[in-house]
Every structure is written in structure tokens, then in C-alpha cells.
KOLDRENDO-129762 format. One record per residue: x, y, z of N, C-alpha, C in turn; residue number from 1. Coordinates in steps of 0.001 Angstrom, whole numbers. Layout:
+---------+---------+---------+---------+---------+---------+---------+---------+---------+-----+
:     n.u :     n.v :     n.w :    ca.u :    ca.v :    ca.w :     c.u :     c.v :     c.w : num :
+---------+---------+---------+---------+---------+---------+---------+---------+---------+-----+
:       X :       Y :       Z :       X :       Y :       Z :       X :       Y :       Z : NUM :
...
+---------+---------+---------+---------+---------+---------+---------+---------+---------+-----+
END
This chain:
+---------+---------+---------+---------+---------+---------+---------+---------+---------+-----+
:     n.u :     n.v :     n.w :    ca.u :    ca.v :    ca.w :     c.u :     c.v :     c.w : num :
+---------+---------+---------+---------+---------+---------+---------+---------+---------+-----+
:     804 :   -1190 :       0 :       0 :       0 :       0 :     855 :    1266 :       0 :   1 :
:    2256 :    1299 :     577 :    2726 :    2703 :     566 :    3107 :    2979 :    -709 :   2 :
:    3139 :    2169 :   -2038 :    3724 :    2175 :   -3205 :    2451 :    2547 :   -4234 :   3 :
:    1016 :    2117 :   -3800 :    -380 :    2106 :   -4326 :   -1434 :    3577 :   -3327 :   4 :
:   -1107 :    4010 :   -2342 :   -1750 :    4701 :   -2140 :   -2773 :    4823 :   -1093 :   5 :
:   -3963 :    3845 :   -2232 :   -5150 :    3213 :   -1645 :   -5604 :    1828 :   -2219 :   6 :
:   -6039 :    1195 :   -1114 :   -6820 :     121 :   -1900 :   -7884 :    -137 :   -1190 :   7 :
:   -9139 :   -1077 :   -1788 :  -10094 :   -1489 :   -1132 :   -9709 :   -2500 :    -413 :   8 :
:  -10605 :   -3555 :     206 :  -10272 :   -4403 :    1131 :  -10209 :   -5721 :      73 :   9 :
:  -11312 :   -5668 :    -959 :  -11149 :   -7004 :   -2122 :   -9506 :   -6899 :   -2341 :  10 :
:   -8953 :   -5581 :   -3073 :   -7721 :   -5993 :   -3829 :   -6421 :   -5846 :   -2155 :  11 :
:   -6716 :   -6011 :   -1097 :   -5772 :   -6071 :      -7 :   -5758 :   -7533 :    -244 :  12 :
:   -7072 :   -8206 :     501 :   -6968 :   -9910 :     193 :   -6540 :  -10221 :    -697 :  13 :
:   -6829 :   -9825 :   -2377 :   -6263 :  -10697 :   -3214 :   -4803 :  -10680 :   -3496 :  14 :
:   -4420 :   -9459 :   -3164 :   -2794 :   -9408 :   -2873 :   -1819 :  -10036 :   -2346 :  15 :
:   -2534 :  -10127 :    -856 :   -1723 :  -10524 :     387 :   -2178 :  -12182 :     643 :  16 :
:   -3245 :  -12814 :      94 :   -3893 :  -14179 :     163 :   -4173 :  -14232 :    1478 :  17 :
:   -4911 :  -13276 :    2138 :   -5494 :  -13277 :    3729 :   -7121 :  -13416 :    3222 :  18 :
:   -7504 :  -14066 :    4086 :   -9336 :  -14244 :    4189 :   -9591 :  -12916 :    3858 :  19 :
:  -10738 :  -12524 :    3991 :  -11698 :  -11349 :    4295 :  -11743 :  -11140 :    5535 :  20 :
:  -11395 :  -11911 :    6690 :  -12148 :  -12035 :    8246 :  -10883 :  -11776 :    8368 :  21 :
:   -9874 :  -12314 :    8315 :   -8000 :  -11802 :    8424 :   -7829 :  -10599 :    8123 :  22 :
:   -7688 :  -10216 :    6943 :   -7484 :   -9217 :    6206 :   -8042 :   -7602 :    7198 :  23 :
:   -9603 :   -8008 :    7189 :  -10677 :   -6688 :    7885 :   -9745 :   -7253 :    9733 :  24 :
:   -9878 :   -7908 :   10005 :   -8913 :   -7681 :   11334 :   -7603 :   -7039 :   11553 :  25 :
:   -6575 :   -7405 :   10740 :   -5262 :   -7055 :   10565 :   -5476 :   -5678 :   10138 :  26 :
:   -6648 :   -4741 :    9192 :   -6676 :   -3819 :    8821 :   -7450 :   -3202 :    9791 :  27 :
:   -7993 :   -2911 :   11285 :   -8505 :   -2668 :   12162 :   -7614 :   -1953 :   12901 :  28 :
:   -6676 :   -3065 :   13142 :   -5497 :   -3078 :   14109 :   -4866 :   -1967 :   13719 :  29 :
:   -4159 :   -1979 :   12143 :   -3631 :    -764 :   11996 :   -4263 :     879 :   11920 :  30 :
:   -5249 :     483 :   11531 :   -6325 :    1730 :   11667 :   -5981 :    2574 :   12882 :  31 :
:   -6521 :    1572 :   14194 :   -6261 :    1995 :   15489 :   -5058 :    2298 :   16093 :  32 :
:   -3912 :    2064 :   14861 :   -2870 :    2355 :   15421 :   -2513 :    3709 :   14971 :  33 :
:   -3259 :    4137 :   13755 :   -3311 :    5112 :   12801 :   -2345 :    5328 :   11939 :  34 :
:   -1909 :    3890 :   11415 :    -888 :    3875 :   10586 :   -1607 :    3539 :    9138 :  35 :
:   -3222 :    3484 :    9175 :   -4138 :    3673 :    7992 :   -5381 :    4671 :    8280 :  36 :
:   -5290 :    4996 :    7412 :   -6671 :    5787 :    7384 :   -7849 :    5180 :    6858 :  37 :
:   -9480 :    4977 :    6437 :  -10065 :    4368 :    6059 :  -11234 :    5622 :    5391 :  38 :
:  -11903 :    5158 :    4205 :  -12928 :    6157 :    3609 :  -13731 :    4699 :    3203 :  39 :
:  -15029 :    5266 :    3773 :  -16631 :    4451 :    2825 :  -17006 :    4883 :    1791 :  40 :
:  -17401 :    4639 :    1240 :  -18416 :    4352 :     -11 :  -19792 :    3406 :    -320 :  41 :
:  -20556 :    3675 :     658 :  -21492 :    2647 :     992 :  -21163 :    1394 :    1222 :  42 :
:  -20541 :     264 :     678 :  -20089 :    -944 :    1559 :  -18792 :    -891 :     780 :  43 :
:  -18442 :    -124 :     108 :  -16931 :    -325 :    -143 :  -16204 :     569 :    1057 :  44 :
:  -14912 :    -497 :    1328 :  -13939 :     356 :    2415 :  -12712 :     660 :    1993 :  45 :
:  -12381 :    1874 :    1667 :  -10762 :    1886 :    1375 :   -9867 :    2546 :    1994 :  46 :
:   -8925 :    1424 :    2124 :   -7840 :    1902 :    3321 :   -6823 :    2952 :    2589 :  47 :
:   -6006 :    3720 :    3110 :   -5077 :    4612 :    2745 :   -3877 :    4440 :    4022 :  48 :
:   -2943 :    4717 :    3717 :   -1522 :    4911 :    4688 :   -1062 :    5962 :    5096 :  49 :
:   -1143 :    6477 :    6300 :   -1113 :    7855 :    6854 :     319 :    7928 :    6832 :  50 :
:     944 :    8853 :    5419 :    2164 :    8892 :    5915 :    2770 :    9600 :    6566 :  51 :
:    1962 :   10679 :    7436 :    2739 :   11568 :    8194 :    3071 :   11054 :    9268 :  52 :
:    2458 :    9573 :   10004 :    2399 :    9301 :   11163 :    3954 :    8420 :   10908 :  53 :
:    4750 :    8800 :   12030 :    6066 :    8418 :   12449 :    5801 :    6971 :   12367 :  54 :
:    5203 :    5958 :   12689 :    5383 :    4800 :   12918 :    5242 :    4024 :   11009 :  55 :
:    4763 :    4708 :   10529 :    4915 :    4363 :    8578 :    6191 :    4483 :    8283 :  56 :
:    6636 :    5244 :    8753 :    8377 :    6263 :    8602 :    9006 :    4635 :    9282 :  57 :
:    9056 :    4431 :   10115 :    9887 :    3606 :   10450 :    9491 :    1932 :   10252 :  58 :
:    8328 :    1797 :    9488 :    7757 :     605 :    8774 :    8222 :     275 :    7508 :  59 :
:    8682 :    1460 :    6266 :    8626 :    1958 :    5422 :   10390 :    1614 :    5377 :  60 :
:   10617 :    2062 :    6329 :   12313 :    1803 :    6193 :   12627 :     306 :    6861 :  61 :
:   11374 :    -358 :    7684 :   12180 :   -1802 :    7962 :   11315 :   -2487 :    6289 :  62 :
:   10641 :   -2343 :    5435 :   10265 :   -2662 :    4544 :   11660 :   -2563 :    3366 :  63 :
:   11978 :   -1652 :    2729 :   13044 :   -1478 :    2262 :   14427 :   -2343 :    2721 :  64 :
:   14930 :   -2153 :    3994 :   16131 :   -3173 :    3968 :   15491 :   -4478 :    4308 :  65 :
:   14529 :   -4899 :    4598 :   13643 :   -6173 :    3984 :   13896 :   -6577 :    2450 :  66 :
:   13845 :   -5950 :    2025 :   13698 :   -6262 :     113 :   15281 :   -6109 :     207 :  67 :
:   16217 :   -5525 :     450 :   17607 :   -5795 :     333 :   18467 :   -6822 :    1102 :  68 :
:   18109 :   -7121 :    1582 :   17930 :   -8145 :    2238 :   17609 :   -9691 :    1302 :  69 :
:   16407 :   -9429 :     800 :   15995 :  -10977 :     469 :   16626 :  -11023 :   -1230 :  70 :
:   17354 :   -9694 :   -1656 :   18017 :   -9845 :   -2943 :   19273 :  -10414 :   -2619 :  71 :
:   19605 :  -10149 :   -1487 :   20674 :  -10358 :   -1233 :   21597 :  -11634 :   -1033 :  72 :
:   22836 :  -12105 :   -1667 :   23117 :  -13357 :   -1420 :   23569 :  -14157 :    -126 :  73 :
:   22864 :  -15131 :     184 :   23328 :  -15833 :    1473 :   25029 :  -16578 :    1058 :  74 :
:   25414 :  -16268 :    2557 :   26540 :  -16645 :    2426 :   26788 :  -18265 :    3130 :  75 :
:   28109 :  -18750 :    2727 :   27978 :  -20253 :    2284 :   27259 :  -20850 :    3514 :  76 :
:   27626 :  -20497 :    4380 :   27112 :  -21209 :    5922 :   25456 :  -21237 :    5786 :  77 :
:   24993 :  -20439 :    5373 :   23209 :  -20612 :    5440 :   22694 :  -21578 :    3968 :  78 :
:   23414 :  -22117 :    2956 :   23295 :  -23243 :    2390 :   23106 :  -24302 :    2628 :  79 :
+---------+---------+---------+---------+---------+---------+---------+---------+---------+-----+
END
């Protein structure tokens, strides 16, 4: 989502392969943490990523050396 913006809750599940009942939980949690924001549309819900809130800032950067990380080559001992 910090790369997309917004999404609804259909294209979160089909992304991430979480239920609907997973997905709307795990997306609660962050809500309340206010590391998403949420807008209705009569039964559509779409989440957004508050990026001013400090705790995205430091999600955002363990995300990144995550991905450098998994490009990265293991060395012989973890073979």
C-alpha cells in the first residue's frame, strides 16, 4: 500500500492471500494504530496509509532493507 496509495479491502486480500475475516482484522489493528486511514463508499472500504504518522516512517524503512535483504546473497554457511 505505501507504493499504491489506496486500496479497497477485495484488492488487499487478493494481494496478500489473507481471508476477508483476516485481512478486515489485521486492517482494524492498523487503523487503530493510525498507521491507515479508512474512507466508505457505501459498503466499499478503502484503506489509505497515513504517511505523516512516524510509525509508517519507520515501517517503510524496515520494509526497504527487507527487500535488500531478500536480494541479497546468502553466504555459504546458510546453504
Amino acid at each position: 500500500m505505501l507504493e499504491t496509495g489506496e486500496l479497497n479491502i477485495s484488492e488487499i486480500t487478493k494481494r496478500s492471500g489473507l481471508s476477508h475475516s483476516s485481512a478486515a482484522r489485521h486492517l482494524e489493528y492498523l487503523k487503530k494504530s493510525g498507521i491507515l486511514s479508512e474512507k466508505r463508499f457505501n459498503r466499499i472500504r478503502i484503506f489509505r496509509v497515513e504517511k505523516g504518522n512516524p510509525r509508517v516512517g519507520v515501517l517503510a524503512r524496515f520494509l526497504a532493507d527487507w527487500r535488500v535483504l531478500e536480494e541479497a546473497p546468502y553466504p555459504e554457511a546458510y546453504n
